[in-house]
Jmol script that loads the backbone (N, CA, C; Angstrom):
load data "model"
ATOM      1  N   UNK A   1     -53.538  47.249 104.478  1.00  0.00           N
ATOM      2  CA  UNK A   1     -54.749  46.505 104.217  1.00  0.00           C
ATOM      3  C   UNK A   1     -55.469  47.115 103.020  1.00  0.00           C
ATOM      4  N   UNK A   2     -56.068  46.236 102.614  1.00  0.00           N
ATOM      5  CA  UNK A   2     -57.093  46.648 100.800  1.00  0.00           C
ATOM      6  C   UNK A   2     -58.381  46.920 101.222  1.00  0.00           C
ATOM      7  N   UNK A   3     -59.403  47.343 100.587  1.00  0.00           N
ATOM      8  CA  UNK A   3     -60.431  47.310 100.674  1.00  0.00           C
ATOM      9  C   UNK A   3     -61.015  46.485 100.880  1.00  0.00           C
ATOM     10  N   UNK A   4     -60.925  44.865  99.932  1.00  0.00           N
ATOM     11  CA  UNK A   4     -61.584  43.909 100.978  1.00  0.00           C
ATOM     12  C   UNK A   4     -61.192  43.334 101.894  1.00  0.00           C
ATOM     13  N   UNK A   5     -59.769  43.509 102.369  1.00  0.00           N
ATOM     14  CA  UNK A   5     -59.747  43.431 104.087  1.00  0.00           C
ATOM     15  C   UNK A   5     -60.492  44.139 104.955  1.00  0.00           C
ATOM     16  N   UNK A   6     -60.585  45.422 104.791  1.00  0.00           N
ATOM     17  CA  UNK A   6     -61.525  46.632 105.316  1.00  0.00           C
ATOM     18  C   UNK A   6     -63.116  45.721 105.361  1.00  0.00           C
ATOM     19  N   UNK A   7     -63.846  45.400 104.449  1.00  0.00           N
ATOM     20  CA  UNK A   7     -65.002  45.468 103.978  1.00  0.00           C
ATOM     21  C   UNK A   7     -64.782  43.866 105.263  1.00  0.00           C
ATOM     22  N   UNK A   8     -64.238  42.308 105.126  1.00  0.00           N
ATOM     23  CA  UNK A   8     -64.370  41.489 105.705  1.00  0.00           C
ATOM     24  C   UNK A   8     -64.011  42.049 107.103  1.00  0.00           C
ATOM     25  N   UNK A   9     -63.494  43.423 107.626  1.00  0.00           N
ATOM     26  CA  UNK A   9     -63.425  43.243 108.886  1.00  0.00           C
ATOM     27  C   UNK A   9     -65.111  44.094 109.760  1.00  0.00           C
ATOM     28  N   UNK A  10     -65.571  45.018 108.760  1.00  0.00           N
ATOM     29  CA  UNK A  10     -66.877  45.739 108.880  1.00  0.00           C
ATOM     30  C   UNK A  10     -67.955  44.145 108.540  1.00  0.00           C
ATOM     31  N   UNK A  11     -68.121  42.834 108.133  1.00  0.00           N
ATOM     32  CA  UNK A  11     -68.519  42.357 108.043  1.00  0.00           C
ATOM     33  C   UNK A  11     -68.741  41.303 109.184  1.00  0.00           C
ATOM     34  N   UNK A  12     -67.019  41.121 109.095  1.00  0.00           N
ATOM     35  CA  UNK A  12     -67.034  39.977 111.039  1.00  0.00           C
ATOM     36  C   UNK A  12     -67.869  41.056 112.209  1.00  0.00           C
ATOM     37  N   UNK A  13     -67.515  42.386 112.231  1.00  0.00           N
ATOM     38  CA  UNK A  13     -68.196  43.260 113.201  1.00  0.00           C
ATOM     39  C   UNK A  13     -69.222  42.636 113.560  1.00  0.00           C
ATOM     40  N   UNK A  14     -70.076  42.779 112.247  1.00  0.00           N
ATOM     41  CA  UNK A  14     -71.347  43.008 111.697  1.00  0.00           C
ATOM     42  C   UNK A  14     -72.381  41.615 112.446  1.00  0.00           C
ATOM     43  N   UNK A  15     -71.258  40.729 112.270  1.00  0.00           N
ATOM     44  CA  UNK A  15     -71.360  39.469 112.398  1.00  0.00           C
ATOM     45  C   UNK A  15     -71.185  39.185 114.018  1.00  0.00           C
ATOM     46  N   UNK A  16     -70.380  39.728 114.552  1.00  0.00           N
ATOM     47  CA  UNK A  16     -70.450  39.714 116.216  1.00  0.00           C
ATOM     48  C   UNK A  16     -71.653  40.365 116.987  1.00  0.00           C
ATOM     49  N   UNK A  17     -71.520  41.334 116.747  1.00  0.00           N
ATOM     50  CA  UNK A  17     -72.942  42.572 116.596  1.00  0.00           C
ATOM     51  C   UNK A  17     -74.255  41.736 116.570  1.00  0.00           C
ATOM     52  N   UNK A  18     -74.714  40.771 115.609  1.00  0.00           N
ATOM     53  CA  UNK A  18     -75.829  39.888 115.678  1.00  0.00           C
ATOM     54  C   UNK A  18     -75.689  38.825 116.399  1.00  0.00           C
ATOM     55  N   UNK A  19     -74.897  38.266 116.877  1.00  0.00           N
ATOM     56  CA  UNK A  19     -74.264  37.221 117.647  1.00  0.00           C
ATOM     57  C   UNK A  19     -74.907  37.445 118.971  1.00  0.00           C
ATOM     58  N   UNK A  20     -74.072  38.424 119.098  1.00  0.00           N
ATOM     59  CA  UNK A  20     -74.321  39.101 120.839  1.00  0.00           C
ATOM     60  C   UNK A  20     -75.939  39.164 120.422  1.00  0.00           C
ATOM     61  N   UNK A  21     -76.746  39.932 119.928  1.00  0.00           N
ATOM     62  CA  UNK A  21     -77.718  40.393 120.376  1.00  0.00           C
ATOM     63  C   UNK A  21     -78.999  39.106 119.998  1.00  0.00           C
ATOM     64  N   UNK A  22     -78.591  38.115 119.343  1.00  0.00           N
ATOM     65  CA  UNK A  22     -79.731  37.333 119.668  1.00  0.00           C
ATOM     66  C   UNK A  22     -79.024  36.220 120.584  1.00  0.00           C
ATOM     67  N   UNK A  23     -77.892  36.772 121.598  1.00  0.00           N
ATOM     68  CA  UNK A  23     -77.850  35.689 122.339  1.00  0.00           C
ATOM     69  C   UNK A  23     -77.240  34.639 122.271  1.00  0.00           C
ATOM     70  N   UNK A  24     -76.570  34.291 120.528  1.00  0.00           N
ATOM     71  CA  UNK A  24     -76.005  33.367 120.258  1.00  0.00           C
ATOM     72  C   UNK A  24     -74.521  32.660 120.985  1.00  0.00           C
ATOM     73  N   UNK A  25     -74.082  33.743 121.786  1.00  0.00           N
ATOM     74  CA  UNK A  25     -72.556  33.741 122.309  1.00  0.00           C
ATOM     75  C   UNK A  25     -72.207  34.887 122.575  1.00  0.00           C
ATOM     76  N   UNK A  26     -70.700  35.208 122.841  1.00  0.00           N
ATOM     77  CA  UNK A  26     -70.082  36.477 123.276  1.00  0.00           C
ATOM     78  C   UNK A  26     -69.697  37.092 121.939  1.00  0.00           C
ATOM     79  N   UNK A  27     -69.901  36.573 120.650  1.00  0.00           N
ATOM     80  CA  UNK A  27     -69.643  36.739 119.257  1.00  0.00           C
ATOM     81  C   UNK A  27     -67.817  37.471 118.908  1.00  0.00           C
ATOM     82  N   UNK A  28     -67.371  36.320 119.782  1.00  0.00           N
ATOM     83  CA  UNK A  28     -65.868  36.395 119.617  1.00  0.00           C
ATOM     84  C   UNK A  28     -65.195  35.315 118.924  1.00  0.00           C
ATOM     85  N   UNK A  29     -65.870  34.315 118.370  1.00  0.00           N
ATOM     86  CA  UNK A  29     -65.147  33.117 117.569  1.00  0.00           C
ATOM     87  C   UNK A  29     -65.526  33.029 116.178  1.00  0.00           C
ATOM     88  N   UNK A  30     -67.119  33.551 115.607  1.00  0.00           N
ATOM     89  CA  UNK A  30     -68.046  33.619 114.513  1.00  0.00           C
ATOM     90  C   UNK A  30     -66.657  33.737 113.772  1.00  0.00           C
ATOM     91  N   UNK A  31     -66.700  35.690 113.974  1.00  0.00           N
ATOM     92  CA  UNK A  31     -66.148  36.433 113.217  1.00  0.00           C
ATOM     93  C   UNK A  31     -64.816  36.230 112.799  1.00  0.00           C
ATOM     94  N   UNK A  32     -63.689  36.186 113.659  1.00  0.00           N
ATOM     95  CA  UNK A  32     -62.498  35.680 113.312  1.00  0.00           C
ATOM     96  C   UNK A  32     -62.632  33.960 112.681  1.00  0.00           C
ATOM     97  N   UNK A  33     -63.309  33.433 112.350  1.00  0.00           N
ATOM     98  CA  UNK A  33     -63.549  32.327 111.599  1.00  0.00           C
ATOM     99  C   UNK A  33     -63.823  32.646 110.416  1.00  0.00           C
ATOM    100  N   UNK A  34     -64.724  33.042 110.260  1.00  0.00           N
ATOM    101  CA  UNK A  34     -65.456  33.720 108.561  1.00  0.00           C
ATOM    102  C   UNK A  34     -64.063  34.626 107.949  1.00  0.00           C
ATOM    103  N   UNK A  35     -63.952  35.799 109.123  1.00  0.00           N
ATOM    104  CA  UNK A  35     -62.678  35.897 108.430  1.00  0.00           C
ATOM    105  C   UNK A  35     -61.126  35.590 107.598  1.00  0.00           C
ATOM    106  N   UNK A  36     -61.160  34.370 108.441  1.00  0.00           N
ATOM    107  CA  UNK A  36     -59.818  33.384 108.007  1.00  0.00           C
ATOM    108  C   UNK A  36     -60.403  32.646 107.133  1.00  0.00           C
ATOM    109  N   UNK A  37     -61.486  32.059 107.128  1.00  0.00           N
ATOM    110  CA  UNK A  37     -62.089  31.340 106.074  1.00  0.00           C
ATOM    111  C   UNK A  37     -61.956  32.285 104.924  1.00  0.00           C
ATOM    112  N   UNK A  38     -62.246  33.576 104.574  1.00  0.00           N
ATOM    113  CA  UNK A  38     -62.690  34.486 103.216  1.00  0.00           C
ATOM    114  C   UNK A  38     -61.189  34.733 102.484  1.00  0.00           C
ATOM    115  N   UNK A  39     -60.370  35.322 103.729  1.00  0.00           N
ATOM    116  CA  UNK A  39     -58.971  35.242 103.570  1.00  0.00           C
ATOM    117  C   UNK A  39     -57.931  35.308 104.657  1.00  0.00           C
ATOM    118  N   UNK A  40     -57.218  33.652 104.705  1.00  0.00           N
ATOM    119  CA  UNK A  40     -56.601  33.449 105.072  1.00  0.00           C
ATOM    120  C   UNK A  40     -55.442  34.153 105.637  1.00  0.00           C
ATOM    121  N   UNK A  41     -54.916  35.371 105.422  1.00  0.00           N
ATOM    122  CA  UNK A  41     -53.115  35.763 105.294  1.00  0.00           C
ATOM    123  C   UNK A  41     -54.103  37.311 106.401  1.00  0.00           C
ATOM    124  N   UNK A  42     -55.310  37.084 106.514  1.00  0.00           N
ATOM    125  CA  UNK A  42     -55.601  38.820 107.224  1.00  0.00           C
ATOM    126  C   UNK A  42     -54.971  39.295 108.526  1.00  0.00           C
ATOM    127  N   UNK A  43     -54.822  37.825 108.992  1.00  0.00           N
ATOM    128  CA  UNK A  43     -53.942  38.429 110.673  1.00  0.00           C
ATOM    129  C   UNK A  43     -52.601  39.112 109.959  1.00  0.00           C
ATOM    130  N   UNK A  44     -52.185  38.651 109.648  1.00  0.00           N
ATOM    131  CA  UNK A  44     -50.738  39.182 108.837  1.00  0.00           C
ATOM    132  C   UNK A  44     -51.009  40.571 108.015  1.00  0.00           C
ATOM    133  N   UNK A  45     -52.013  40.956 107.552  1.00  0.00           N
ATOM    134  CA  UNK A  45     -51.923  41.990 106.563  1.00  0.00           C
ATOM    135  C   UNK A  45     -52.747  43.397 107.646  1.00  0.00           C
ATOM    136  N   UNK A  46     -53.326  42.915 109.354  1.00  0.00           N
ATOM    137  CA  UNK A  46     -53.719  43.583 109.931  1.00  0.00           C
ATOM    138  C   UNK A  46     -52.388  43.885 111.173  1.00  0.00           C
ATOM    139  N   UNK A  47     -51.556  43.105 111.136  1.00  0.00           N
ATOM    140  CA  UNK A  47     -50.488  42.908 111.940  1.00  0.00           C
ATOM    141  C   UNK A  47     -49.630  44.188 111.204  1.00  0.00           C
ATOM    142  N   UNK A  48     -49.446  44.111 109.829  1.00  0.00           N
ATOM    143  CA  UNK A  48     -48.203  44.892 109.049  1.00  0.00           C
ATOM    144  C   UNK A  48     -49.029  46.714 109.060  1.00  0.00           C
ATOM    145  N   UNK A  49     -50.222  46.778 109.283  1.00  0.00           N
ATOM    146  CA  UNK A  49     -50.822  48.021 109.650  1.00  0.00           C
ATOM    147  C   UNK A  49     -50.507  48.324 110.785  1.00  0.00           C
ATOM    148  N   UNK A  50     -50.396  47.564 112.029  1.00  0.00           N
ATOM    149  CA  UNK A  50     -50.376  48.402 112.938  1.00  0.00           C
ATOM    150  C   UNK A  50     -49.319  49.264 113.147  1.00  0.00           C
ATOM    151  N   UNK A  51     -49.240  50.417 113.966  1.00  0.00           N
ATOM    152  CA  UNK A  51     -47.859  51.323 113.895  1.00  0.00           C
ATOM    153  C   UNK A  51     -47.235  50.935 114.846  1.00  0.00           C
ATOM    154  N   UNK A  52     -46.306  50.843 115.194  1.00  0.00           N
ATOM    155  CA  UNK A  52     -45.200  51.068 115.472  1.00  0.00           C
ATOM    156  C   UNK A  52     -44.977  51.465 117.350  1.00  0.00           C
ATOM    157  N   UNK A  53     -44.573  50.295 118.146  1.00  0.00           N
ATOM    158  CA  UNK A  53     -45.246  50.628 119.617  1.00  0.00           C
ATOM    159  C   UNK A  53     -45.933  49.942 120.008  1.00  0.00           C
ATOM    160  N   UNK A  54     -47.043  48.984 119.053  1.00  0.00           N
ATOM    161  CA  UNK A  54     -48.002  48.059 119.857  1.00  0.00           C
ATOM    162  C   UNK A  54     -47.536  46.439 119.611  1.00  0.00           C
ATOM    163  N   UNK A  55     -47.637  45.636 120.689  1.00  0.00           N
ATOM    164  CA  UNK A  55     -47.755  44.186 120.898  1.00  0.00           C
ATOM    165  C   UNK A  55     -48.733  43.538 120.909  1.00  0.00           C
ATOM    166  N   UNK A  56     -49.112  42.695 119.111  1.00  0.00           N
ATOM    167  CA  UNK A  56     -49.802  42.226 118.964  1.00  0.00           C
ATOM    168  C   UNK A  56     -49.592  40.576 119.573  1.00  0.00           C
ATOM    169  N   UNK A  57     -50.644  40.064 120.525  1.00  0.00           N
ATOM    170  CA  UNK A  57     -50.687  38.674 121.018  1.00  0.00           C
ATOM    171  C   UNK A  57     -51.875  37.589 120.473  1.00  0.00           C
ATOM    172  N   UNK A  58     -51.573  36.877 119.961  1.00  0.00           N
ATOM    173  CA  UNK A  58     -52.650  36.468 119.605  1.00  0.00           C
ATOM    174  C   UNK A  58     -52.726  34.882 119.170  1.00  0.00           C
ATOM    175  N   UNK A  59     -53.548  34.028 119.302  1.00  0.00           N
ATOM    176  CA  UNK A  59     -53.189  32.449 119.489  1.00  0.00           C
ATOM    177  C   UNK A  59     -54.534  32.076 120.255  1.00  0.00           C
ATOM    178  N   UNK A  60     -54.159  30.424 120.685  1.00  0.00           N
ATOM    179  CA  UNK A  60     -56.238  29.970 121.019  1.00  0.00           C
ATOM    180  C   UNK A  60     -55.942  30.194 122.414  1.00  0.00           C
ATOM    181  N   UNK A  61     -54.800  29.669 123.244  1.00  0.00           N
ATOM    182  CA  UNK A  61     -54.022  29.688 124.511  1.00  0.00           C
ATOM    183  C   UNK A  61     -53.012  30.304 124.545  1.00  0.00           C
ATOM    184  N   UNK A  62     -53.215  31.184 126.140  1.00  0.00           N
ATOM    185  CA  UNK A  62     -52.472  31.856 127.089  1.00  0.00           C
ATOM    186  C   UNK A  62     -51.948  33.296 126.753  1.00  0.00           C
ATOM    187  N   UNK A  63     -53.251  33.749 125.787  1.00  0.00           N
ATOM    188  CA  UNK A  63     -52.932  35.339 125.826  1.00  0.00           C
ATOM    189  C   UNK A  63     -53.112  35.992 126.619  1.00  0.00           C
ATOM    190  N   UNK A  64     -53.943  35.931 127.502  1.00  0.00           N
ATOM    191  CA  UNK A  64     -54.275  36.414 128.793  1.00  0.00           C
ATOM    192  C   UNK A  64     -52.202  36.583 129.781  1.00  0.00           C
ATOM    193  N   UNK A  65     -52.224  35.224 129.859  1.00  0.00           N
ATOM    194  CA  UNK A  65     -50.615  35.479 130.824  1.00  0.00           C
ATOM    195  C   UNK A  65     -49.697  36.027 129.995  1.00  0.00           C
ATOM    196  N   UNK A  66     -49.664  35.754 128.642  1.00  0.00           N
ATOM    197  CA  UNK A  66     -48.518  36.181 127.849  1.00  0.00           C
ATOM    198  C   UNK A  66     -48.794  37.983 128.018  1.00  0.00           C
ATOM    199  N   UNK A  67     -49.322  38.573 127.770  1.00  0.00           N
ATOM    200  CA  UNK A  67     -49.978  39.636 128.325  1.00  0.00           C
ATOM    201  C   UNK A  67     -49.303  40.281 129.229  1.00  0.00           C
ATOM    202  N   UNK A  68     -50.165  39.605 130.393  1.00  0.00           N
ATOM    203  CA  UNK A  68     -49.656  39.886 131.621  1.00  0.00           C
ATOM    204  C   UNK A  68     -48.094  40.006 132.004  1.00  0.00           C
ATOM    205  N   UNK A  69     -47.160  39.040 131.415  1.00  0.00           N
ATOM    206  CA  UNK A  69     -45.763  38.523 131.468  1.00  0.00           C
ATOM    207  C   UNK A  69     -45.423  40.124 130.724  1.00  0.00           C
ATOM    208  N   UNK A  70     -45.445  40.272 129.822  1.00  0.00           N
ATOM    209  CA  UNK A  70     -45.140  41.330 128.147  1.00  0.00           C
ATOM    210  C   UNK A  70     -45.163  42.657 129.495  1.00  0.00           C
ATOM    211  N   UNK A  71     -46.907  42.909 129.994  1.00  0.00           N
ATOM    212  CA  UNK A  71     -47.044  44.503 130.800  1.00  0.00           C
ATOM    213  C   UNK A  71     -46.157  44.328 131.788  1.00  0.00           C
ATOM    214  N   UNK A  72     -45.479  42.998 132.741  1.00  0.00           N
ATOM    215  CA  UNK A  72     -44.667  42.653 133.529  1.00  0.00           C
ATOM    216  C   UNK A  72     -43.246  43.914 133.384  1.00  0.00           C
ATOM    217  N   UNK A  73     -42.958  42.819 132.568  1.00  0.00           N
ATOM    218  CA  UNK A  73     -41.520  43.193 131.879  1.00  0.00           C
ATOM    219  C   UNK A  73     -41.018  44.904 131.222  1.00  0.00           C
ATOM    220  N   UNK A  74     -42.450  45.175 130.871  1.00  0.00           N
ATOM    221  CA  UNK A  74     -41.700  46.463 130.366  1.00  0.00           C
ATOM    222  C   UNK A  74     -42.107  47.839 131.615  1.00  0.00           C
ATOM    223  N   UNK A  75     -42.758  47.303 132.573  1.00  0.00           N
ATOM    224  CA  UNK A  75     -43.208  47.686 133.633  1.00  0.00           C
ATOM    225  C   UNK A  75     -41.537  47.706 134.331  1.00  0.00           C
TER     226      UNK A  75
END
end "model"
wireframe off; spacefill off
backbone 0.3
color backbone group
């Protein structure tokens, strides 16, 4: 990730952070919106950071079971 991936993800924070506190929502949709809106390709360029060992899930439906199924299986 670049610096302004860094900077748009301290910004969505930033952006959940005020969400929650005036109440607006659980400030879990704002941020990942603004984000994809600023730049598009960030799930992908936050995906290729992670190391090595973790299962990233992610989609609008059934991360919750896919999840669950994934800790299943390697359980």
């Amino acid at each position: 990730m670049d610096r302004v991936d860094r900077l748009i993800i301290v910004l969505t924070k930033f952006v959940s952070f005020i969400s929650k506190t005036l109440g607006l929502g659980a400030g879990e949709t704002w941020p990942g919106e603004i984000a994809l809106k600023l730049r598009p390709h960030i799930a992908g360029a936050m995906a290729k950071s992670l190391s090595k060992g973790i299962i990233l899930v992610a989609g609008t439906n059934g991360k919750t079971t896919t999840s669950l199924m994934i800790k299943t299986v390697l359980e």
